[in-house]
N, C-alpha and C positions, 0 to 999 in steps of 0.2 A: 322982733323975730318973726319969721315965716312960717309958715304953717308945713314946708317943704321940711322946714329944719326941724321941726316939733314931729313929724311923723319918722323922717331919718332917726333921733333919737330915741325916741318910743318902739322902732325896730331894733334897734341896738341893746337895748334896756330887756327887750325881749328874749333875745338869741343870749343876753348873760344867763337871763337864769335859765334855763336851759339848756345852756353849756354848764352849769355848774348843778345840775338836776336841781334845782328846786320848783317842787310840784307838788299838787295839792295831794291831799292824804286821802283817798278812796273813803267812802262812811260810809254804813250799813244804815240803811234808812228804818231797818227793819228794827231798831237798836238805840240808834244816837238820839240825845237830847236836842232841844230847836238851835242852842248855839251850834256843837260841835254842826250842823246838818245848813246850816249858816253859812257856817266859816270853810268848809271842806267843797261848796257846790256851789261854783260860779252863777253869778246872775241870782240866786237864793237869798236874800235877807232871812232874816227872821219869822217878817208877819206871811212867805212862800212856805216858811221853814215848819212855822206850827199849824200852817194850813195843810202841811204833807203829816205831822204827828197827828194831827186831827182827824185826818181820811184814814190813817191807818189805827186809829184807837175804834172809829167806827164801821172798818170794814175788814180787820185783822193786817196782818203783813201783807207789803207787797210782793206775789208771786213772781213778779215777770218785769224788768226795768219801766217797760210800756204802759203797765197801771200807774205809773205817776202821771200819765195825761191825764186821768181822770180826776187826779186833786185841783180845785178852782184856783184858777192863776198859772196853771202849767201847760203851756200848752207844745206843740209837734214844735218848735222854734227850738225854747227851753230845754226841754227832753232831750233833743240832740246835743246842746251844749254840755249837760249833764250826764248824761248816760257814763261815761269813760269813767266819772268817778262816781260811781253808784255802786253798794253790793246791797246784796238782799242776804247772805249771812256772813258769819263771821270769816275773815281773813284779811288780818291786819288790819282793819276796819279802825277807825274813830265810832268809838259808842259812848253811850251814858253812860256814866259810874253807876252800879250798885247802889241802889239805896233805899234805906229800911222801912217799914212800915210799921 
C-alpha cells in the first residue's frame, strides 16, 4: 500500500469522527488528576501530565491558558494544540474524583 492511500484513509477516518462529534472532553487543569489531563490533551502523556500537576502544586492554579508554557516540556507548539481543550474552572470539565484524607 501507498502512502497516498494511507493518508486518503487517515483523512476519511478523520472527517468520521467529526461527523459523528466525537471530541475530546475539555479538562480543568486546575482540577484533574495526571490521567484524566493525559487522556483529555492531545500530545500530553502522562510524564507532560504530572509535570503540568507539579507546576501547579508549586505555583498554585493556572490563571490564564498561557501559564502552561511555563510547565517544562510545554512549549508555544503544544499550548496551541491544547489551548481548545483547556479550562482553568469548572464547566463540564474532566476533574479528579474527591478524595479523602
Amino acid at each position: 500500500m501507498n502512502a497516498l492511500f494511507h493518508l486518503k484513509w487517515a483523512s476519511a477516518a478523520a472527517g468520521l469522527l467529526v461527523a459523528f462529534g466525537v471530541q475530546a472532553t475539555p479538562v480543568n487543569v486546575n482540577t484533574a488528576d495526571m490521567q484524566a489531563i493525559a487522556d483529555a490533551l492531545p500530545g500530553i502523556g502522562p510524564a507532560k501530565a504530572k509535570a503540568i500537576i507539579d507546576y501547579r502544586t508549586q505555583h498554585g492554579p493556572f490563571k490564564v491558558k498561557e501559564d502552561l508554557a511555563n510547565v517544562p516540556g510545554i512549549g508555544a507548539a503544544t499550548l496551541e494544540k491544547i489551548k481548545g481543550d483547556v479550562l482553568l474552572q469548572e464547566s463540564g470539565a474532566k476533574s479528579a474524583p474527591a478524595t479523602k484524607k
